[in-house]
C-alpha positions, -999 to 999 in steps of 0.1 A, spaced: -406 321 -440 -416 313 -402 -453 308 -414 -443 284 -439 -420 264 -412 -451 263 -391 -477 249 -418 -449 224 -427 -443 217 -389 -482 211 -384 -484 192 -419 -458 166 -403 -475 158 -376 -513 160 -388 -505 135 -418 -501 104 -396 -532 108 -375 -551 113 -406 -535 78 -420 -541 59 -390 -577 75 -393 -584 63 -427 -572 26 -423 -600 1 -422 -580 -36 -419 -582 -49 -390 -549 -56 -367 -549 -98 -366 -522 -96 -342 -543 -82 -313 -574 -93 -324 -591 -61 -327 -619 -56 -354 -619 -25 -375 -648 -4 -377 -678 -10 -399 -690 15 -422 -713 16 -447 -704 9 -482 -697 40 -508 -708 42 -548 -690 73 -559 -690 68 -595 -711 43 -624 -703 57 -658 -689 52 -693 -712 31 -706 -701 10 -739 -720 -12 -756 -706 -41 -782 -736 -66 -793 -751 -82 -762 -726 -69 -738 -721 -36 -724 -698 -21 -698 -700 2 -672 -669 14 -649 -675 18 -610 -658 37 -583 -670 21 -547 -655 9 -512 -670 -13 -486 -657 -33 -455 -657 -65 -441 -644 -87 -467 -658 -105 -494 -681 -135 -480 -720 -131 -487 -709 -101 -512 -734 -92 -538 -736 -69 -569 -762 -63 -594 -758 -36 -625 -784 -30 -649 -790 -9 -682 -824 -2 -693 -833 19 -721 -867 24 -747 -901 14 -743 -914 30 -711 -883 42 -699 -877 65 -728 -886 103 -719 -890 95 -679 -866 113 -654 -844 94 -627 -866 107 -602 -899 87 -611 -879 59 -627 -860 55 -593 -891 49 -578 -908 30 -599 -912 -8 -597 -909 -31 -630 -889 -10 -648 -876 -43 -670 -907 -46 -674 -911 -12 -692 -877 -12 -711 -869 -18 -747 -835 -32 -741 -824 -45 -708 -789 -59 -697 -775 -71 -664 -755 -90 -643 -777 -117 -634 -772 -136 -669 -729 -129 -663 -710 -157 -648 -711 -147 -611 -669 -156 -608 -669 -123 -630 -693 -101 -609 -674 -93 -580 -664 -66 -554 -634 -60 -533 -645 -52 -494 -612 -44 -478 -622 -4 -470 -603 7 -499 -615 31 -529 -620 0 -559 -629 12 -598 -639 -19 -618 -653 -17 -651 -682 -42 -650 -694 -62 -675 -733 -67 -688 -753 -87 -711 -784 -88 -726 -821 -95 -704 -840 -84 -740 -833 -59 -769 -805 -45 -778 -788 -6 -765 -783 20 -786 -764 53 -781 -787 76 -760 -795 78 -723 -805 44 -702 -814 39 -666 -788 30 -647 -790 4 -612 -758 2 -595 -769 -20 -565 -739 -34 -539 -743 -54 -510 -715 -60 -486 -711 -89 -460 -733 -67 -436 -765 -64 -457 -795 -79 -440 -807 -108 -460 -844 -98 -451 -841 -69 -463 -855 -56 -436 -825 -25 -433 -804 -7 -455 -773 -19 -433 -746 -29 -459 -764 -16 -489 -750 10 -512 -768 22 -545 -763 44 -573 -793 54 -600 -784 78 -630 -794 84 -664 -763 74 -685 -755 80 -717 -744 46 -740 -716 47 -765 -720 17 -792 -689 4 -799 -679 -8 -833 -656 -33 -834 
């Protein structure tokens, strides 16, 4: 019973400093600026596909708010891509180029295509459309790029750039 008081004593007074740890906002009424940290892709998966629109839910965080944000998702599957792993398509160049059917962001209205940078965990399901072809159920190369309010323009850095690659599976959905 004493061992338990002691873990519940410790607990109660761990849990705070952990919570002021873990909170990124920064304090407007003295002025001070939160830390920056890089930004996080956890998770890009269940990929649905309806027509010339597919989906694919995220799991990310990033800091500094949401001016000069940017995000660009992509599905590419067929053609050249078909039979490659993530590890040579991940470093290949001109994979669109390669694919039977390609859809991303770039053709979505960008008031759709956003991210929230206020240091908290965010899951989004994002929305593409059709570059060429059309998906079909099977694997296609995934690109999950995100670029906070910190990412060098020049590209001269990976400062405020997070990424995510995989080999996802696409579900058509019938409607």
């Amino acid at each position: 019973m004493r061992t338990i008081r002691i873990l519940t004593a410790s607990a109660a007074l761990v849990a705070p400093m952990f919570l002021v740890g873990i909170q990124a906002p920064a304090d407007g009424a003295t002025g001070a600026k939160a830390e920056y940290h890089h930004p996080q892709v956890a998770f890009v998966g269940h990929a649905r596909a309806h027509g010339g629109k597919a989906t694919v839910l995220a799991v990310y965080r990033c800091w500094g708010g949401n001016e000069n944000t940017h995000l660009w998702v992509s599905l590419k599957q067929g053609g050249g891509i078909k039979g490659k792993s993530l590890k040579k398509l991940s470093k290949m160049e001109g994979t669109s180029k390669l694919a039977r059917a390609w859809y991303d962001t770039n053709v979505v209205d960008p008031s759709k295509v956003t991210i929230n940078c206020n240091g908290k965990w965010q899951t989004h399901r994002y929305t593409v459309k059709r570059e060429k072809g059309t998906l079909r159920n099977g694997k296609a190369f995934m690109q999950f790029c995100l670029f906070d309010s910190h990412a060098d323009p020049e590209g001269m850095s990976n400062k405020g750039f997070a990424f995510r690659y995989d080999l996802l599976r696409v579900h058509r959905v019938k409607r």
